[in-house]
C-alpha positions in Angstrom: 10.7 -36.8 34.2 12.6 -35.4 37.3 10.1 -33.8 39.8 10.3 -31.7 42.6 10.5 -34.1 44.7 13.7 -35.7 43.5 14.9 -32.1 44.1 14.3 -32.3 47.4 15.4 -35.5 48.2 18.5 -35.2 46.5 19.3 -31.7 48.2 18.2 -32.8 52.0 15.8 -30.3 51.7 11.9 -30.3 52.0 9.5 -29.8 49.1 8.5 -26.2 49.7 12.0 -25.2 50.3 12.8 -26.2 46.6 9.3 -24.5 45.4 10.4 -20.9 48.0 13.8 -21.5 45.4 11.3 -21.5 42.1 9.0 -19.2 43.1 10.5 -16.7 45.6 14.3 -17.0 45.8 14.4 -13.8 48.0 12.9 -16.1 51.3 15.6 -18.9 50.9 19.2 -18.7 52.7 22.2 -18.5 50.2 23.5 -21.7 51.1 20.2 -23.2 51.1 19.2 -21.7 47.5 23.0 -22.6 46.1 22.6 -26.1 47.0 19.2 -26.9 45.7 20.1 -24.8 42.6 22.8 -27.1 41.8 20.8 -30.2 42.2 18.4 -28.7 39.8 21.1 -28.1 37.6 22.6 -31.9 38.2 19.0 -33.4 37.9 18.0 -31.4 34.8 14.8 -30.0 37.0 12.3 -28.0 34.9 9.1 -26.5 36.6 5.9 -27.9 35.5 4.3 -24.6 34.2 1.2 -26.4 33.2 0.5 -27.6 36.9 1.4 -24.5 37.9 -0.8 -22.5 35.9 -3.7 -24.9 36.8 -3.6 -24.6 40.7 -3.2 -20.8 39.6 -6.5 -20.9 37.8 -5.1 -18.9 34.4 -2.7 -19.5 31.8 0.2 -17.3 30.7 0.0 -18.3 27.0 -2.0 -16.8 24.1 -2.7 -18.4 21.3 -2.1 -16.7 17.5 -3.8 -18.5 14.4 -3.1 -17.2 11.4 -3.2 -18.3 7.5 0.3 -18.8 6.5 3.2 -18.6 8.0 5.4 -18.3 4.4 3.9 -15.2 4.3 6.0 -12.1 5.9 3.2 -10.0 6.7 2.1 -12.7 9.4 5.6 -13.2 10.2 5.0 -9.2 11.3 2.2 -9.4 12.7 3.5 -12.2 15.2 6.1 -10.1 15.9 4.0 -7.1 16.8 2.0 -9.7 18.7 4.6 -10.6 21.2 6.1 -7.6 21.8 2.4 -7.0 23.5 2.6 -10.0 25.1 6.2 -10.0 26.8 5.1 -6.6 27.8 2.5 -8.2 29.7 4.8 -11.1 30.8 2.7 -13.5 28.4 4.4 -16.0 25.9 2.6 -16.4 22.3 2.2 -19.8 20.8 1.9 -19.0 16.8 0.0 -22.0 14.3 -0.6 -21.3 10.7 -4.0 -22.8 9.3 -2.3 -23.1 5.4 -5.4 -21.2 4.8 -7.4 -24.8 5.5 -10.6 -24.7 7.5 -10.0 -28.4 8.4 -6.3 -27.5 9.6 -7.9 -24.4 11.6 -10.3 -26.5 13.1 -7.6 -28.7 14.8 -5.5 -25.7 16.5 -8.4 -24.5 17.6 -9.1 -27.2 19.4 -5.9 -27.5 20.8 -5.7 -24.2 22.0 -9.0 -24.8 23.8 -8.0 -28.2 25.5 -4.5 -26.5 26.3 -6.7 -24.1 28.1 -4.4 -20.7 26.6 -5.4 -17.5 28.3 -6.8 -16.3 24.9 -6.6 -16.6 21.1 -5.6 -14.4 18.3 -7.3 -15.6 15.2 -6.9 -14.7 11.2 -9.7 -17.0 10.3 -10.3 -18.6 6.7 -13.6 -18.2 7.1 -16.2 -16.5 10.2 -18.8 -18.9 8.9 -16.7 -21.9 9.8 -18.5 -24.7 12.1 -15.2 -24.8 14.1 -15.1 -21.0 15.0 -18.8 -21.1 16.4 -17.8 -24.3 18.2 -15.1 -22.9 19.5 -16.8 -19.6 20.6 -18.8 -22.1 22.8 -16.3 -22.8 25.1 -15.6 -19.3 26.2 -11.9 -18.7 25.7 -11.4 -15.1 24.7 -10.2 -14.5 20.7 -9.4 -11.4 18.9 -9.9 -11.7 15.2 -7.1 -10.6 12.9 -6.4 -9.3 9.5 -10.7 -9.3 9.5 -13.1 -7.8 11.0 -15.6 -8.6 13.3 -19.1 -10.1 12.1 -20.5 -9.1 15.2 -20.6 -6.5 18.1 -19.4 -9.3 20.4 -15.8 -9.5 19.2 -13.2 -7.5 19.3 -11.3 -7.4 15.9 -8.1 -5.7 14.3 -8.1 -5.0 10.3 -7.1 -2.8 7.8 -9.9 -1.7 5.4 -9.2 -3.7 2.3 -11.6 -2.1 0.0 -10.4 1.0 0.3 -6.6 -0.8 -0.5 -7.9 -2.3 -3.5 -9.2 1.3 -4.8 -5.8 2.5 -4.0 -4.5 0.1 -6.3 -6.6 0.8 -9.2 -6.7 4.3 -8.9 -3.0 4.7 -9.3 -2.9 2.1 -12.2 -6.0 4.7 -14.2 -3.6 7.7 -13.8 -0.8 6.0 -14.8 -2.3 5.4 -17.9 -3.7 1.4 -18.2 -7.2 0.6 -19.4 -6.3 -3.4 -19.6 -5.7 -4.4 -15.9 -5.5 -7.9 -14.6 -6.2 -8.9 -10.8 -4.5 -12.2 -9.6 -6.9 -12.8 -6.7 -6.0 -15.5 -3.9 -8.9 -18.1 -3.0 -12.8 -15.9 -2.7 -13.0 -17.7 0.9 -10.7 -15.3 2.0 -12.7 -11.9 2.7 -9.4 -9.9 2.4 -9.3 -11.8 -1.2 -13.0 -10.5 -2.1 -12.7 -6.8 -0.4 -9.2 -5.8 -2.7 -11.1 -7.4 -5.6 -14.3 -4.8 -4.7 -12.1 -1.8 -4.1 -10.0 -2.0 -7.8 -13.5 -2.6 -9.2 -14.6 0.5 -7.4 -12.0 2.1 -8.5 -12.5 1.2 -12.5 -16.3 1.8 -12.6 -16.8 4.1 -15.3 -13.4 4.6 -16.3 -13.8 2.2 -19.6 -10.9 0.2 -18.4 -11.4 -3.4 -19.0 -10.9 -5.3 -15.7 -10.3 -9.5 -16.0 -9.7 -11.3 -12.7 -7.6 -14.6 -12.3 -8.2 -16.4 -9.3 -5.4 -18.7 -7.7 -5.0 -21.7 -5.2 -2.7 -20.0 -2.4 -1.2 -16.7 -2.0 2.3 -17.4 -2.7 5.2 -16.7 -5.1 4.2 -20.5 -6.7 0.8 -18.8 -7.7 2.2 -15.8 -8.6 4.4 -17.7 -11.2 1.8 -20.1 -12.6 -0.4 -16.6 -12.7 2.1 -14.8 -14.8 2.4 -17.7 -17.3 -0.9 -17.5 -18.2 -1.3 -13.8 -18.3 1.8 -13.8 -20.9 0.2 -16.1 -23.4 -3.2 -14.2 -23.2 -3.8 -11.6 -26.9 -3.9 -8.7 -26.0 -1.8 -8.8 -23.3 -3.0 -6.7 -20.2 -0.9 -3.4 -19.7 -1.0 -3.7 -15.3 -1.5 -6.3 -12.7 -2.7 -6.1 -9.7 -2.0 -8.8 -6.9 -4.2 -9.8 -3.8 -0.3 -9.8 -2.0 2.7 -9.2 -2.8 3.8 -13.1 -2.9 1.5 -13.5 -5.7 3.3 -10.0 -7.3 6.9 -11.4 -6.9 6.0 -14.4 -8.5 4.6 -12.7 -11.3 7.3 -10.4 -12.0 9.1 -13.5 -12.1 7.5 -14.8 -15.1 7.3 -11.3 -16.7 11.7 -10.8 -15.9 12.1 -14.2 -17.0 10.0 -14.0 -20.6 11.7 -10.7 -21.1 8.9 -8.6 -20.6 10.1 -5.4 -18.9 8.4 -4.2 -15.7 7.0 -1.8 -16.1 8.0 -0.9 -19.7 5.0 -3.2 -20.9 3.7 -5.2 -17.7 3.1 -2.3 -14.7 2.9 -4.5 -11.4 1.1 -3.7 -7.8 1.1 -6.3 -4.8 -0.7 -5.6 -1.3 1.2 -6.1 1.9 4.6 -4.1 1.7 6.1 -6.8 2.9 10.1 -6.5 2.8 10.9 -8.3 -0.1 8.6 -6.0 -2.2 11.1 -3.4 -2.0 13.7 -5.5 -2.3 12.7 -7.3 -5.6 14.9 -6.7 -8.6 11.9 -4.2 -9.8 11.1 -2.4 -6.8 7.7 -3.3 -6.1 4.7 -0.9 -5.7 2.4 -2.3 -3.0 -0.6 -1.4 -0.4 0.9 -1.1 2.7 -0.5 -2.5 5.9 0.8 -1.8 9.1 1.3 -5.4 10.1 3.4 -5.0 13.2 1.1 -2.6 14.5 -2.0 -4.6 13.7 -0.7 -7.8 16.0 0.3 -5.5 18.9 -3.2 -4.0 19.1 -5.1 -7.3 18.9 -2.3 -8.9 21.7 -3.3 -5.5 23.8 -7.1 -5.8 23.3 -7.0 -10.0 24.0 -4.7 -8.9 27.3 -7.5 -6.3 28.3 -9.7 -8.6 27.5 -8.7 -11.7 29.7 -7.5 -9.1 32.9 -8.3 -9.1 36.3 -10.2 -5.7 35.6 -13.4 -4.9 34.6 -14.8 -6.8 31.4 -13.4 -4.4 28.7 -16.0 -3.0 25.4 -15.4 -5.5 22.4 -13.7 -2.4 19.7 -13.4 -2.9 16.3 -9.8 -1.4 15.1 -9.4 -0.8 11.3 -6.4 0.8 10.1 -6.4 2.7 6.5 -3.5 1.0 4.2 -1.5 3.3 2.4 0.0 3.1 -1.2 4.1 2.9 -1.4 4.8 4.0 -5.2 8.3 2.3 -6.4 9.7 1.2 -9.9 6.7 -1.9 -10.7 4.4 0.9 -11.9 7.0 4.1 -12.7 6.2 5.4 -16.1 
């Protein structure tokens, strides 16, 4: 690799003339800054920001975790995520775990050996050996999508349990008493709080409630789900998705049996994602403000790993909010 000092031999120049050009331009004659520039240019001369940020004792990079990047709602939240960040003139580095502890584990631990200014996690699980380990070493994290376990982290969520009883409420006063729920893996706590709020919601309503648990949360899932809610006597009159992946996949396998949505099938995913309103039925789904959700955690972890006074850990939870479209219309 071309180093600074190639710079500098090739321009006639010394070494801390080409670093003044780097770093601070404004102390360096025109002529003298022109001529190293172009050497830089001719050598293909890229800083080492690594060495940099090591003689400077903190890095400019956080660290974002989250479960699966095929989903858009962490798409989002990234998004909302480095807008905070750029703000703060901080670069993100996102990694999706596949919703695999084993997977999380190994970011994890490359985050802490890269030595990133902080880390923005959506764990699999908080019980996770890796997650303790890594809370060992002392690099600052902000769980989200979940909320804290503990008083000692901060954490950005959106209270699932009250999404879930969203969900089923709507589905009793549109009428169904036979509802399905297409849950994602129970490891998830997202998974078991939507799954406690619809059966919140049902308790003592005499609607019959079956669950159906899947692999992943993705349209795949959703399919396969769908398949095997079809061949089931008597059909259930509403489903209600853990996301809205696992929705659009099965109003894929209702469109594509002929079933009409919602004419006998009603459908509800979680997320709002795009797509849900997109989808050939409009999809009804519990909205979560994802954008917002990874631009507060990036603002906390930033607070968090200033040169200020050691911030309170805060536990941000957002209330979701149910969008109504054609999935559930009577």
């Amino acid at each position: 690799m071309v180093g600074i000092k190639d710079v500098a031999r090739r321009a006639g120049v010394s070494i801390g003339t080409v670093s003044n050009v780097v770093n601070r331009p404004e102390v360096v004659s025109h002529a003298t800054r022109a001529k190293v520039l172009a050497v830089i240019d001719e050598l293909g001369y890229v800083r080492d920001e690594s060495a940099r940020q090591l003689r400077a004792g903190r890095s400019r990079v956080l660290g974002l975790l989250v479960l699966d990047l095929g989903n858009p709602f962490f798409v989002d939240v990234a998004r909302g995520a480095e807008e905070a960040a750029r703000k703060a003139g901080l670069h993100v580095v996102t990694c999706t775990s596949s919703q695999q502890v084993d997977t999380e584990a190994s970011y994890l631990s490359m985050f802490a050996e890269q030595r990133v200014r902080g880390v923005l996690l959506s764990p699999v699980t908080t019980d996770a050996g890796a997650l303790c380990a890594f809370r060992r070493g002392r690099i600052p994290f902000v769980l989200v999508d979940r909320s804290a376990p503990a008083d000692d982290v901060s954490s950005v969520s959106v209270d699932d349990v009250v999404g879930g009883t969203l969900a089923g409420r709507h589905l009793l006063e549109t009428g169904h008493r036979r509802i399905a729920f297409v849950n994602g893996p129970e490891v998830l706590a997202q998974c078991r709080d939507r799954r406690a709020g619809l059966t919140a919601a049902l308790t003592g309503s005499g609607a019959e409630l079956s669950t159906m648990e899947v692999p992943a949360l993705d349209v795949a899932s959703g399919r396969e789900a769908g398949t095997r809610l079809l061949a089931r006597a008597p059909r259930p009159t509403a489903v209600f998705c853990a996301n809205d992946l696992l929705a659009l996949g099965v109003l894929q396998a209702m469109v594509g049996a002929g079933v009409p949505v919602p004419g006998e099938v009603a459908i509800i995913g979680y997320d709002d994602i795009e797509f849900a309103g997109a989808a050939a039925v409009p999809l009804t789904s519990v909205r979560q403000p994802a954008r917002l959700i990874g631009r507060t955690a990036a603002e906390l972890l930033i607070a968090e790993t200033g040169d200020g006074e050691q911030p309170e850990h805060r536990a941000v939870v957002y209330e979701p909010s149910l969008v109504i479209r054609e999935s559930t219309r009577r």
